[in-house]
C-alpha positions as CSV (number, residue, x, y, z in Angstrom):
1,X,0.0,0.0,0.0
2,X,1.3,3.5,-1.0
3,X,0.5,6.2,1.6
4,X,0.8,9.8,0.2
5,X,3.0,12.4,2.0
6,X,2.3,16.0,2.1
7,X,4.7,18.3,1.5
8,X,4.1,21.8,3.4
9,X,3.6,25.3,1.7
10,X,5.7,28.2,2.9
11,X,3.1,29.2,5.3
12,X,2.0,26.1,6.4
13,X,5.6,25.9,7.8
14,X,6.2,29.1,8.8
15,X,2.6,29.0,10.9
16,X,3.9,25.8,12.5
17,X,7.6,27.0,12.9
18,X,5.5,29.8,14.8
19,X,3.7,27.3,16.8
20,X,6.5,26.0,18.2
21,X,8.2,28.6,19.1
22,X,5.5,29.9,20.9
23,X,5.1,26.7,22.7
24,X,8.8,26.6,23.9
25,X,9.0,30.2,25.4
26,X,5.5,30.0,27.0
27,X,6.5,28.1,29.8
28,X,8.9,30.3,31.5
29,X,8.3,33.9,30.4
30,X,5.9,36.5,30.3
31,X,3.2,37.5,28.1
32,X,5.5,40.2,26.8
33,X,7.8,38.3,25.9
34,X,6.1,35.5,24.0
35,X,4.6,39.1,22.5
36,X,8.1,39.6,21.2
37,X,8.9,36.0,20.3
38,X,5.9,36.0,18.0
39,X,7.0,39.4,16.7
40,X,10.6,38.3,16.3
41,X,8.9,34.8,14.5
42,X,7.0,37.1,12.1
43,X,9.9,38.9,11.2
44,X,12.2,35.8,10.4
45,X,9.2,34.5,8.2
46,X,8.9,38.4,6.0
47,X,12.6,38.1,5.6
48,X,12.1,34.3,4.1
49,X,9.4,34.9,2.4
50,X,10.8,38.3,0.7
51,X,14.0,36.1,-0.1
52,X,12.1,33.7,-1.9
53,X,10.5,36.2,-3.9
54,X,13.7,37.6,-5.0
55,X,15.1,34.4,-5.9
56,X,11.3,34.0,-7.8
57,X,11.6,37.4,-10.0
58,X,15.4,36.5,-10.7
59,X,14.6,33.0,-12.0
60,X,11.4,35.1,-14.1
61,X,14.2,37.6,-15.4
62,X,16.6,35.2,-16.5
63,X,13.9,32.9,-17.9
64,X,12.8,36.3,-19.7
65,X,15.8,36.8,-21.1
66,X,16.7,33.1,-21.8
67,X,13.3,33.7,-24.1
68,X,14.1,36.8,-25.9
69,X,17.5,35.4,-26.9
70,X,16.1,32.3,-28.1
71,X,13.1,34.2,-30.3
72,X,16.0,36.1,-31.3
73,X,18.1,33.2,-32.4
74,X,15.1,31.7,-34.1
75,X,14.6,34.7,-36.1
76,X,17.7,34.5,-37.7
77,X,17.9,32.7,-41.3
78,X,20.4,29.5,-40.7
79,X,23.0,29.4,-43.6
80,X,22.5,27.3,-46.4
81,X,26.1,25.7,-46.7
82,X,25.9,24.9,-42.9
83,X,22.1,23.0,-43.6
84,X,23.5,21.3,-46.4
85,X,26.7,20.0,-44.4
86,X,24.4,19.1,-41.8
87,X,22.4,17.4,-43.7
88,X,24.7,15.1,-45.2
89,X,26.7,14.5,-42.3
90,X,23.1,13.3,-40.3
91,X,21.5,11.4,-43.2
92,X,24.2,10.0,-44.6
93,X,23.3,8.2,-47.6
94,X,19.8,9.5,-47.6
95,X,20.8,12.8,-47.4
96,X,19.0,13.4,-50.6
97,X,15.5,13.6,-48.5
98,X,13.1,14.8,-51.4
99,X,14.0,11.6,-53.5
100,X,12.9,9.0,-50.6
101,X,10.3,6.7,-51.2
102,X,7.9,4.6,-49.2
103,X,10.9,1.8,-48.8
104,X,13.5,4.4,-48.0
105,X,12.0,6.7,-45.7
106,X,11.6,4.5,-42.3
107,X,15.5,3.9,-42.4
108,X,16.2,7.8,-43.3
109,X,14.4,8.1,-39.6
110,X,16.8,5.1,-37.8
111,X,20.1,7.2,-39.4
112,X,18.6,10.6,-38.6
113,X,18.0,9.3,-34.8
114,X,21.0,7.6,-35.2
115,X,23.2,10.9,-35.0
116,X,21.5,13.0,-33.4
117,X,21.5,10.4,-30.4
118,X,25.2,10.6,-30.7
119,X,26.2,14.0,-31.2
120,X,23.6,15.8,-29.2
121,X,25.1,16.4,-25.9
122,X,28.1,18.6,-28.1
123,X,25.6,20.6,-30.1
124,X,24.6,24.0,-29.2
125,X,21.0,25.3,-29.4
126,X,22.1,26.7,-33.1
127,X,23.3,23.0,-34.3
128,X,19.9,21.7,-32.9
129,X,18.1,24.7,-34.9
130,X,20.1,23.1,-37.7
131,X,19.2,19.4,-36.9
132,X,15.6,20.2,-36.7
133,X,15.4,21.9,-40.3
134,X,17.0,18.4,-41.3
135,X,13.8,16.9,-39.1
136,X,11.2,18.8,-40.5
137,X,12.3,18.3,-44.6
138,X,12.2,14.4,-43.6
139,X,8.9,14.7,-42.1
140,X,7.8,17.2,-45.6
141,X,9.2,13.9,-47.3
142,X,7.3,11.1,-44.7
143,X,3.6,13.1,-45.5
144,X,4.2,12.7,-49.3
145,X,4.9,9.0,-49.1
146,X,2.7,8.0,-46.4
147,X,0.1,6.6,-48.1
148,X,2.0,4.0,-49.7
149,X,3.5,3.0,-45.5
150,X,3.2,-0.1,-44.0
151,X,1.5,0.2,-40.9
152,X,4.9,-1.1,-39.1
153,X,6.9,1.4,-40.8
154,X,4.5,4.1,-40.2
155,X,4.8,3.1,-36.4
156,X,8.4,3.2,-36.3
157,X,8.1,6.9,-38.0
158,X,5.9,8.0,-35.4
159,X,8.6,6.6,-32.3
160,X,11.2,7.8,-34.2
161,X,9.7,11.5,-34.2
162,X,8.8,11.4,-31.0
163,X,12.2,10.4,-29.8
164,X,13.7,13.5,-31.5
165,X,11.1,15.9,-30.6
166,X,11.7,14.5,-27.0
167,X,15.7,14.8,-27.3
168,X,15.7,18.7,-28.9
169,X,12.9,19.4,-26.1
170,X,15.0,18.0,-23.0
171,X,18.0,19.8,-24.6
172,X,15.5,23.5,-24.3
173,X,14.6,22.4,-20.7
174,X,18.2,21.8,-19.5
175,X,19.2,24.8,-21.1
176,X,16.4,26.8,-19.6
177,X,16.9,25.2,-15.6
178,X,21.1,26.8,-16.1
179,X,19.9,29.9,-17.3
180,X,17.4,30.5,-14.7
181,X,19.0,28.5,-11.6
182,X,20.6,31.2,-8.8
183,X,24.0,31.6,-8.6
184,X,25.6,31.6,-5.5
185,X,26.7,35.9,-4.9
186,X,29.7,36.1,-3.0
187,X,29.6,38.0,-0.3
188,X,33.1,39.4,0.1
């Protein structure tokens, strides 16, 4: 049997955090100074709370910016010497992606995932801008042959796109988490 555990908000903490506190200095003092105690509690939980909405509006910024540099890449014509280089060196001999046919086509995927499974962790977002123009003529290519599929190869296809639409996005989410994680400041 699985049993769920509950994981507490910021205040939920905070209010217990308070609940304690109040519990250990109301044996031995004063109303005053469990007055103070709570005051002193409510400051410590302002001061955490405002630090975690810093750290929240820096991640915003930096995912913001992360963003606007990206839309900004995207904007950008890629070269046509560089797509065609790419091209060949990720479909090898199929690199001529218009001519494939109904036979061709599901083993123009297995090269295509092929490379990119091994050359992905050294490519920048601008190589994978590149790989994905490769993608997306192959998949131009796939719709005007799929009628004439096997269902099996048709299946593969459809794995084989999903696997590279899952590898470029994992790629945008790891790249996203390091521009947005906090850097530790020093504090010389």
């Amino acid at each position: 049997m699985k049993y769920a555990v509950a994981v507490p908000s910021f205040r939920a903490a905070g209010a217990v955090w308070l609940a304690a506190a109040l519990l250990l200095t109301a044996c031995d003092s004063t109303p005053r100074e469990r007055q103070e105690a709570v005051r002193n509690s409510a400051r410590e939980i302002d001061t955490i709370a405002n630090e975690a909405g810093n750290v929240l509006k820096r991640a915003g910024s930096r995912a913001a910016r992360w963003d606007s540099v990206s839309r900004q890449r995207n904007r950008q014509p890629l070269d046509d010497a560089a797509t065609r280089a790419f091209n060949e060196e990720l479909m090898g001999t199929y690199a001529d992606v218009e001519k494939l046919t109904a036979q061709s086509i599901e083993p123009a995927y297995a090269q295509l995932l092929q490379q990119t499974r091994a050359k992905r962790k050294t490519w920048t977002q601008r190589d994978w801008d590149y790989a994905t123009a490769v993608f997306r003529r192959l998949n131009e290519q796939y719709r005007a042959v799929r009628l004439d599929l096997p269902a099996r190869d048709e299946l593969r296809i459809k794995a084989r796109q999903a696997e590279f639409e899952a590898l470029e996005t994992s790629r945008d989410l790891r790249d996203l988490g390091q521009a947005v994680r906090d850097k530790p400041v020093d504090r010389q």
